[in-house]
Short mmCIF file of the C-alpha atoms (twelve columns), coordinates in Angstrom:
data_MODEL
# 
_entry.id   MODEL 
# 
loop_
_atom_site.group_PDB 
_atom_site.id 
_atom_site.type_symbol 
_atom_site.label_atom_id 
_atom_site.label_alt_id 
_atom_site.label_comp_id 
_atom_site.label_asym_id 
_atom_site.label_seq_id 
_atom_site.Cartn_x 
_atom_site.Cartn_y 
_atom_site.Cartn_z 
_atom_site.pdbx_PDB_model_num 
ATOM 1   C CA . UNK A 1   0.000   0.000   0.000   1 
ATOM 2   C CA . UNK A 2   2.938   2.388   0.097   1 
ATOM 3   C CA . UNK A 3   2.916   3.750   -3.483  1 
ATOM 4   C CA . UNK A 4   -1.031  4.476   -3.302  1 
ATOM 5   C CA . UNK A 5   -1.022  5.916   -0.173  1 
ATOM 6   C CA . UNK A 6   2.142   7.923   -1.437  1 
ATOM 7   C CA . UNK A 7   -0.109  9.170   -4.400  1 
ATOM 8   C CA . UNK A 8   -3.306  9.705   -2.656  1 
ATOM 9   C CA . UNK A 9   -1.339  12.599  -0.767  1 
ATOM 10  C CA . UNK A 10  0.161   13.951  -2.971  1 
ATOM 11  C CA . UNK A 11  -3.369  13.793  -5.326  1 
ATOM 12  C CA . UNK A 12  -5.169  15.317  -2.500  1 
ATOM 13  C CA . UNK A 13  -3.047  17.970  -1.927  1 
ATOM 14  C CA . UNK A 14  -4.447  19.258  -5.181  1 
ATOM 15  C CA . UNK A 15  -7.921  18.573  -4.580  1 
ATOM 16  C CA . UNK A 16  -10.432 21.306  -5.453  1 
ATOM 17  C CA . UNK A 17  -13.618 22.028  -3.609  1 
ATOM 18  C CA . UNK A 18  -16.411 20.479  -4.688  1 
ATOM 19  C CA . UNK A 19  -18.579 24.382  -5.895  1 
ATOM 20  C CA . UNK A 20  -21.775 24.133  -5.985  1 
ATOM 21  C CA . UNK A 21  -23.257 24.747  -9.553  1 
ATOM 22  C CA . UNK A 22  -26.547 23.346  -9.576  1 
ATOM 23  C CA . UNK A 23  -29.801 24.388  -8.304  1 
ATOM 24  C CA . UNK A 24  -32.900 22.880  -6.751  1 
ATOM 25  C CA . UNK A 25  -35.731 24.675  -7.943  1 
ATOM 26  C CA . UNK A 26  -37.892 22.742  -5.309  1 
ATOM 27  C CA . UNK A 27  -36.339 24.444  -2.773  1 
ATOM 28  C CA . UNK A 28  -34.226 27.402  -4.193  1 
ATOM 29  C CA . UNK A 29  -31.034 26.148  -2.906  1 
ATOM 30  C CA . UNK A 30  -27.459 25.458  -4.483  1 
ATOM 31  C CA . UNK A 31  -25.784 21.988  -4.121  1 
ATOM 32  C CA . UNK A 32  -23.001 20.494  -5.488  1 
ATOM 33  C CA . UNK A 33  -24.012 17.372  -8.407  1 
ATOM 34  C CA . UNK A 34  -22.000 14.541  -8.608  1 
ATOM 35  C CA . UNK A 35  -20.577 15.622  -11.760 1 
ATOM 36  C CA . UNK A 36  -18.815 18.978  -9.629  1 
ATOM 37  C CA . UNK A 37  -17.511 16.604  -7.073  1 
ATOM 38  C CA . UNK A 38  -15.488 14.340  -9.915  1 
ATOM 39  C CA . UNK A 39  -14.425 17.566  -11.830 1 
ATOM 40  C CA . UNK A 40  -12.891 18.343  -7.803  1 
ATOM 41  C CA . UNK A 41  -10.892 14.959  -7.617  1 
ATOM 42  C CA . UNK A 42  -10.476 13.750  -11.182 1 
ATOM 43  C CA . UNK A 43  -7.615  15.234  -12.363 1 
ATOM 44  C CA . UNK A 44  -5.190  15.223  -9.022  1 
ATOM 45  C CA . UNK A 45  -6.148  11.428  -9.202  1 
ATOM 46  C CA . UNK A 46  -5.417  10.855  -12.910 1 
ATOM 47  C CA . UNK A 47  -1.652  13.182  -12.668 1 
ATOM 48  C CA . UNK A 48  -0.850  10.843  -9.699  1 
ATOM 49  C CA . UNK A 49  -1.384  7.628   -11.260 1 
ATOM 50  C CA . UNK A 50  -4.650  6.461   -9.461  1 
ATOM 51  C CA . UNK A 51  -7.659  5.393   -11.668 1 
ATOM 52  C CA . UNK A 52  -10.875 6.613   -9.713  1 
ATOM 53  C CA . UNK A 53  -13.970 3.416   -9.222  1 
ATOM 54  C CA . UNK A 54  -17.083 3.235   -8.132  1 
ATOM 55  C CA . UNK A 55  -18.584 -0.584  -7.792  1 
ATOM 56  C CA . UNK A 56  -22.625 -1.086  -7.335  1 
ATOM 57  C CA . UNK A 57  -23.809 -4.109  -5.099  1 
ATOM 58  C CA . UNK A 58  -27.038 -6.008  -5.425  1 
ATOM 59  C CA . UNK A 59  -29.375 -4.352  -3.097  1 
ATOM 60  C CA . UNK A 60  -33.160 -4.949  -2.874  1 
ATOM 61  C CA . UNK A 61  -34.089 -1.229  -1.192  1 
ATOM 62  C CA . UNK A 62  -31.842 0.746   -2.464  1 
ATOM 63  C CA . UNK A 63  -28.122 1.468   -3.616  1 
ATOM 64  C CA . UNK A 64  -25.135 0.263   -2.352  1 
ATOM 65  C CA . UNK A 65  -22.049 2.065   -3.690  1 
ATOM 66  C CA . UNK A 66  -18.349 1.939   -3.017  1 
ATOM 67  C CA . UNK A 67  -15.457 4.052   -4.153  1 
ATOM 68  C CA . UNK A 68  -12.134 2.317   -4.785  1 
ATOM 69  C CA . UNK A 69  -8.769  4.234   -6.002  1 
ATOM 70  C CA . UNK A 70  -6.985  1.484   -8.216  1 
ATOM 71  C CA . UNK A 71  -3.095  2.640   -8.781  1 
ATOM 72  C CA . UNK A 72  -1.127  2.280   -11.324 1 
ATOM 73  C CA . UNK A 73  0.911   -0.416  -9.954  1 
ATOM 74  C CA . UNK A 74  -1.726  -2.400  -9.320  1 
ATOM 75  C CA . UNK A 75  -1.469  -1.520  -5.662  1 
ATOM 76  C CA . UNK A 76  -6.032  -0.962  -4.620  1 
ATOM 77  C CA . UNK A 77  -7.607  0.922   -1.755  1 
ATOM 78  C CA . UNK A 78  -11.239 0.321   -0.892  1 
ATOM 79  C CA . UNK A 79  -13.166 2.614   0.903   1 
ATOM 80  C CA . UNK A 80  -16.114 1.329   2.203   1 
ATOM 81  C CA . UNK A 81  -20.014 0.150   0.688   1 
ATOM 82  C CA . UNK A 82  -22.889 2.947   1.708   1 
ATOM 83  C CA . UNK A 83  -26.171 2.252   1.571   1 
ATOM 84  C CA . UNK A 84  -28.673 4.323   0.163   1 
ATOM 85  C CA . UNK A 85  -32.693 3.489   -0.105  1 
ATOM 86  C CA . UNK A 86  -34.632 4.060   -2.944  1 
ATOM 87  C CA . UNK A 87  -37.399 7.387   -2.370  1 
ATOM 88  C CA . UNK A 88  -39.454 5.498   -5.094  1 
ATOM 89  C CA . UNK A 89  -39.132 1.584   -6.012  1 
ATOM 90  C CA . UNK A 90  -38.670 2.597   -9.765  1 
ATOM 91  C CA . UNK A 91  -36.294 3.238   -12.439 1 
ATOM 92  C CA . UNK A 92  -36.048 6.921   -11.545 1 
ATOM 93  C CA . UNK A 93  -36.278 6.078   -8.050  1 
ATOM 94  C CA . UNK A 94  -32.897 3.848   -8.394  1 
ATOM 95  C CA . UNK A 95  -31.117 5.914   -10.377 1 
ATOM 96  C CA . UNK A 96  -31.322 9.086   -8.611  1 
ATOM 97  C CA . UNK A 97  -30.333 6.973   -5.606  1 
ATOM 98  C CA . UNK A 98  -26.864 5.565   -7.705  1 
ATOM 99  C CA . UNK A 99  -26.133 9.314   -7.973  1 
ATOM 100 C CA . UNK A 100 -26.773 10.196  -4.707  1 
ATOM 101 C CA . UNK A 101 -24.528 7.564   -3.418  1 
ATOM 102 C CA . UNK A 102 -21.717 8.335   -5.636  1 
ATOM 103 C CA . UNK A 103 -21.707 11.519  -4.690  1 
ATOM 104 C CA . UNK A 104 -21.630 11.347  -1.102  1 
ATOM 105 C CA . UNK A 105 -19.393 8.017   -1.354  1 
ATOM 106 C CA . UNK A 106 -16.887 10.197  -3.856  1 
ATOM 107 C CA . UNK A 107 -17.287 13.150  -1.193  1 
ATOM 108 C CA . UNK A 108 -16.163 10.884  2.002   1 
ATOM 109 C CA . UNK A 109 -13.524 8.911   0.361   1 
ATOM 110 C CA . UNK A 110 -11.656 12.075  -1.337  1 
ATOM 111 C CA . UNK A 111 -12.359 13.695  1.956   1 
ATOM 112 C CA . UNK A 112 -14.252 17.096  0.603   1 
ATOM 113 C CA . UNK A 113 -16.683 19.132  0.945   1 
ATOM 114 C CA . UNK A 114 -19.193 21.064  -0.750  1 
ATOM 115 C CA . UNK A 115 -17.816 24.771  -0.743  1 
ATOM 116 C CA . UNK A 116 -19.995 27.734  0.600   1 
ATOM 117 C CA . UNK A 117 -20.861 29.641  -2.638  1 
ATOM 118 C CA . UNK A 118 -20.627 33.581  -1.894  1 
ATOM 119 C CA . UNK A 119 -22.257 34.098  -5.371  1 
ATOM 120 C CA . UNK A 120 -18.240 34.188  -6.401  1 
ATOM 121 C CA . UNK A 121 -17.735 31.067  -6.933  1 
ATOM 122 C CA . UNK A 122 -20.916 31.201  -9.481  1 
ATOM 123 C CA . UNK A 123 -19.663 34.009  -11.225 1 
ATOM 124 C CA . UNK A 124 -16.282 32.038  -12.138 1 
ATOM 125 C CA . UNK A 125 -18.199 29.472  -14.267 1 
ATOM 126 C CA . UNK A 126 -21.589 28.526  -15.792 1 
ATOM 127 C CA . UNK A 127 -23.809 25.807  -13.926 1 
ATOM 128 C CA . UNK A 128 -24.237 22.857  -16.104 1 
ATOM 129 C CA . UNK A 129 -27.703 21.863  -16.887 1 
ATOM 130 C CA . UNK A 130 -28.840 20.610  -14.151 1 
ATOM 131 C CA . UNK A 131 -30.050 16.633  -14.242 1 
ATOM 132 C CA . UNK A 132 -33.705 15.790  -13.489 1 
ATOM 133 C CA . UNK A 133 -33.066 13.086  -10.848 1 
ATOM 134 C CA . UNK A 134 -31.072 15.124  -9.090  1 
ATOM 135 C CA . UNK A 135 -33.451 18.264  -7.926  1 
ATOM 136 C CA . UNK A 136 -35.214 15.974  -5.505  1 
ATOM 137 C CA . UNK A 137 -32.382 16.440  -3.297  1 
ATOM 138 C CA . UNK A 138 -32.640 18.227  0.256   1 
ATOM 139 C CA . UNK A 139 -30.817 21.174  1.060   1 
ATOM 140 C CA . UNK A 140 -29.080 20.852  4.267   1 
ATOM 141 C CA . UNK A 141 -31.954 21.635  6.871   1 
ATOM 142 C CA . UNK A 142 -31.846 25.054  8.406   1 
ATOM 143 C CA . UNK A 143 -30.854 25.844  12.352  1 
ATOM 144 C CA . UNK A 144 -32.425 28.596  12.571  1 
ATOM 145 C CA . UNK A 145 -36.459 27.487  12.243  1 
ATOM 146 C CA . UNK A 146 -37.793 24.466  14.211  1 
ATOM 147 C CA . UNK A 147 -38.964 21.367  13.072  1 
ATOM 148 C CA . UNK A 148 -42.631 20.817  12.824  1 
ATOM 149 C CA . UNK A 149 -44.096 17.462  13.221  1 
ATOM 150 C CA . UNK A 150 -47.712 17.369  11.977  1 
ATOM 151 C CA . UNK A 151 -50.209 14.872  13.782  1 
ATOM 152 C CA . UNK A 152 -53.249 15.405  11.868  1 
ATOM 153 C CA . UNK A 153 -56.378 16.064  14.646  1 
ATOM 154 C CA . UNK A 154 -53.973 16.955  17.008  1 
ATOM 155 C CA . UNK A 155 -51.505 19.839  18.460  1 
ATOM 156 C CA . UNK A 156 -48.106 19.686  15.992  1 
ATOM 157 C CA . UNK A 157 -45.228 19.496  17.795  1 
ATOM 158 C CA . UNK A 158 -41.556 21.408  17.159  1 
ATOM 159 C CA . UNK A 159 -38.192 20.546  17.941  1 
ATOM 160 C CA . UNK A 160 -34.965 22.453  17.848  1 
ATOM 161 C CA . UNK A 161 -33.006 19.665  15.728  1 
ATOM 162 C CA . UNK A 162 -33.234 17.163  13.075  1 
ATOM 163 C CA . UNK A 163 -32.111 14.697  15.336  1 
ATOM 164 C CA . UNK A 164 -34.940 15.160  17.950  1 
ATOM 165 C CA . UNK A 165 -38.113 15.466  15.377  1 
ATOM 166 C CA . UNK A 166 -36.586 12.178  13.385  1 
ATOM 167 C CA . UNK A 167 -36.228 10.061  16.724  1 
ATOM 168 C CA . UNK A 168 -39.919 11.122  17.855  1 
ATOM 169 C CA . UNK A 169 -41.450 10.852  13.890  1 
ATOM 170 C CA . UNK A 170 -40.076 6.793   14.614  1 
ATOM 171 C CA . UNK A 171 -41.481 6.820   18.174  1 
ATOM 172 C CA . UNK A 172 -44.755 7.766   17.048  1 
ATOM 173 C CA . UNK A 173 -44.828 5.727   14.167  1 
ATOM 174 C CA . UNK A 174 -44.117 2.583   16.263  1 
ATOM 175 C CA . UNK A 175 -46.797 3.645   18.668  1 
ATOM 176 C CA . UNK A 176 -49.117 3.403   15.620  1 
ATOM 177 C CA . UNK A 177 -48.014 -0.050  14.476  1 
ATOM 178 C CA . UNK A 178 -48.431 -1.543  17.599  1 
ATOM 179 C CA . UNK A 179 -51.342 -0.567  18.413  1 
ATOM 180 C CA . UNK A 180 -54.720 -2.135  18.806  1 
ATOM 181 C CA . UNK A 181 -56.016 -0.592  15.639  1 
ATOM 182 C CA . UNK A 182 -57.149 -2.583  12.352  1 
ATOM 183 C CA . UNK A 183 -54.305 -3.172  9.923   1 
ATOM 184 C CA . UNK A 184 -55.725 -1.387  7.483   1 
ATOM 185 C CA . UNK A 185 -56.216 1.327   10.243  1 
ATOM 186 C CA . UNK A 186 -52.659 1.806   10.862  1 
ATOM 187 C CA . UNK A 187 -51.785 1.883   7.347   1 
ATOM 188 C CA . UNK A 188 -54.354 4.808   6.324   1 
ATOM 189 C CA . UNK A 189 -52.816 6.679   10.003  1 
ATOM 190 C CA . UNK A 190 -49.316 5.640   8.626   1 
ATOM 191 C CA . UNK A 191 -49.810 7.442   5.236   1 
ATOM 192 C CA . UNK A 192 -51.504 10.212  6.571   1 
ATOM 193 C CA . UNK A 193 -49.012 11.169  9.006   1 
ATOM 194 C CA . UNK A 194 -45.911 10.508  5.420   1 
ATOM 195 C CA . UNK A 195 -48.506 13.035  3.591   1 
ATOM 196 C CA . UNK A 196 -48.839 15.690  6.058   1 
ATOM 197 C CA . UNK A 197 -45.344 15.906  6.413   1 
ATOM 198 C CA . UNK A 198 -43.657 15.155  3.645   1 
ATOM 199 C CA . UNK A 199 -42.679 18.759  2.962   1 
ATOM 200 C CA . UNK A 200 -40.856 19.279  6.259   1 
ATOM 201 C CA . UNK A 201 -39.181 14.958  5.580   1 
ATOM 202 C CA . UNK A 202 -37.443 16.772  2.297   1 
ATOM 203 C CA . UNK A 203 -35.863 19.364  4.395   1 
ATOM 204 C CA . UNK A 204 -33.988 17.233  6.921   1 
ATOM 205 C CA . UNK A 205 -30.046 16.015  6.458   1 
ATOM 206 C CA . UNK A 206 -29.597 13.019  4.335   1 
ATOM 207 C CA . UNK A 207 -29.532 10.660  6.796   1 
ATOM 208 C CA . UNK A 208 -32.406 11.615  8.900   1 
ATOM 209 C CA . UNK A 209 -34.483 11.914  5.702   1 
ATOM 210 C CA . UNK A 210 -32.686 8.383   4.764   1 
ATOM 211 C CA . UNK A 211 -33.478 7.155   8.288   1 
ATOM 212 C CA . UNK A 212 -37.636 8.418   8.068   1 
ATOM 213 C CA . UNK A 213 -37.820 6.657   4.176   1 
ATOM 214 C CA . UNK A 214 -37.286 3.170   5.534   1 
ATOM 215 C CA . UNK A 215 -38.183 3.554   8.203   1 
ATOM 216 C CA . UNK A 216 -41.644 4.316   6.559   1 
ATOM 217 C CA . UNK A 217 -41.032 1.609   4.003   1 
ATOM 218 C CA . UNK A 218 -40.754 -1.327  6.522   1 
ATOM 219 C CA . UNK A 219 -43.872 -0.549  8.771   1 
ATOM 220 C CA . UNK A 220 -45.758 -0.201  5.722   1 
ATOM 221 C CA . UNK A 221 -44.292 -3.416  4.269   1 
ATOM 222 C CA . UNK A 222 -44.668 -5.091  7.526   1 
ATOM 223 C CA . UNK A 223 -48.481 -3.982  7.891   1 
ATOM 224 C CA . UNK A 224 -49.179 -5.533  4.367   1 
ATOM 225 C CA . UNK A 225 -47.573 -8.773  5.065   1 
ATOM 226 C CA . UNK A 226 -50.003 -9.150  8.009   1 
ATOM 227 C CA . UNK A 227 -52.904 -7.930  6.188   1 
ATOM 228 C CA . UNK A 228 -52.461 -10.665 3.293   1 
ATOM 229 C CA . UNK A 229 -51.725 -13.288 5.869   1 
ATOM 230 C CA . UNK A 230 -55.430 -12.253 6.943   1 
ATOM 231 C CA . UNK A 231 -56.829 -12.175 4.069   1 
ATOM 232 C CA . UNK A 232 -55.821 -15.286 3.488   1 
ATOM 233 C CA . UNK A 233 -56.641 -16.982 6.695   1 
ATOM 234 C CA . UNK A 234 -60.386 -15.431 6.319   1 
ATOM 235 C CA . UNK A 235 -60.363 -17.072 2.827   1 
ATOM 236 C CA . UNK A 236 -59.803 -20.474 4.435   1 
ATOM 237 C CA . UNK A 237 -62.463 -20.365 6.640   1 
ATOM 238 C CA . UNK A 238 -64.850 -19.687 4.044   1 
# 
């Protein structure tokens, strides 16, 4: 591992910052696309001999992508699968997920960061057009304005951190599966509570927006296992 390590140094000694070029017209806020963060790393990889990969594994949620710096003399360094699930179990849904984990995979293996665009950084160059799957992204949430967790028919609640309103959303949505409602019950007060706050879900972090998806996605898938094992018991009695 000495002449890769050697080179990753050197390589990231000319790193650039990842600038943040594209827009989210969902939510008026700048980010930086995975395309930005390879421009950053790309070349101080290529002039120092290391050949930049990112491997897929099978993954029935999601995406689950590693980053691997291959050197030129033959020397590898891997850094580690994430794991990101699917918003939507679709082809769109997938794919934006593949570039979402790139790009935060690429981001914590290079070991940058998005840099905080003053307006001059945007002046310097023209934002490329932005891709589709990528403006469902979440800004990064803001400090400054609580976090509002709607209960519909009752008092919403507010809490000071992402954190906080993600570990009670999970509370209460346990409190709803096990409960001594109807299946069907708990899924309509399951999708209700997604619905009503969906908006504030797309404003969190990406892992406490991560964290609330599957969360979502196995009470839900849970719920319909039991209601077809019902069904199906009901239809042998019959």
């Amino acid at each position: 591992m000495k002449q890769i390590a050697s080179a990753l140094v050197k390589a990231q000694r000319a790193f650039g910052p990842a600038l943040k070029t594209s827009t989210n017209p969902h939510f008026r806020s700048r980010y930086a696309d995975l395309s930005a963060c390879v421009e950053a790393v790309i070349d101080a990889l290529n002039e120092n001999g290391i050949f930049l990969l990112q491997k897929n594994y099978d993954c029935s949620d999601g995406i689950m992508c590693e980053t691997v710096f291959v050197h030129e003399s033959g020397e590898m360094l891997e850094c580690g699968i994430v794991h990101f699930p699917a918003v939507k179990q679709d082809p769109q849904g997938y794919a934006s997920a593949l570039t979402y984990a790139r790009r935060y995979s690429l981001m914590s293996a290079c070991g940058i960061a998005p840099e905080d665009d003053d307006g001059n950084a945007g002046s310097r160059r023209q934002a490329p057009a932005a891709n589709p799957l990528d403006a469902i992204k979440p800004p990064a949430p803001v400090a400054t304005l609580p976090y509002v967790l709607t209960i519909p028919g009752k008092q919403p609640r507010q809490y000071e951190t992402s954190e906080t309103y993600t570990d009670d959303y999970i509370e209460l949505r346990k409190k709803v599966e096990e409960s001594t409602l109807e299946t069907r019950t708990k899924m309509t007060k399951l999708r209700e509570l997604k619905d009503a706050n969906e908006e504030q879900v797309n404003k969190l972090n990406p892992e406490h927006k991560a964290r609330l998806l599957g969360d979502y996605e196995l009470r839900r898938k849970r719920l319909g296992a039991q209601l077809e094992e019902k069904d199906d018991g009901d239809g042998g009695l019959e």
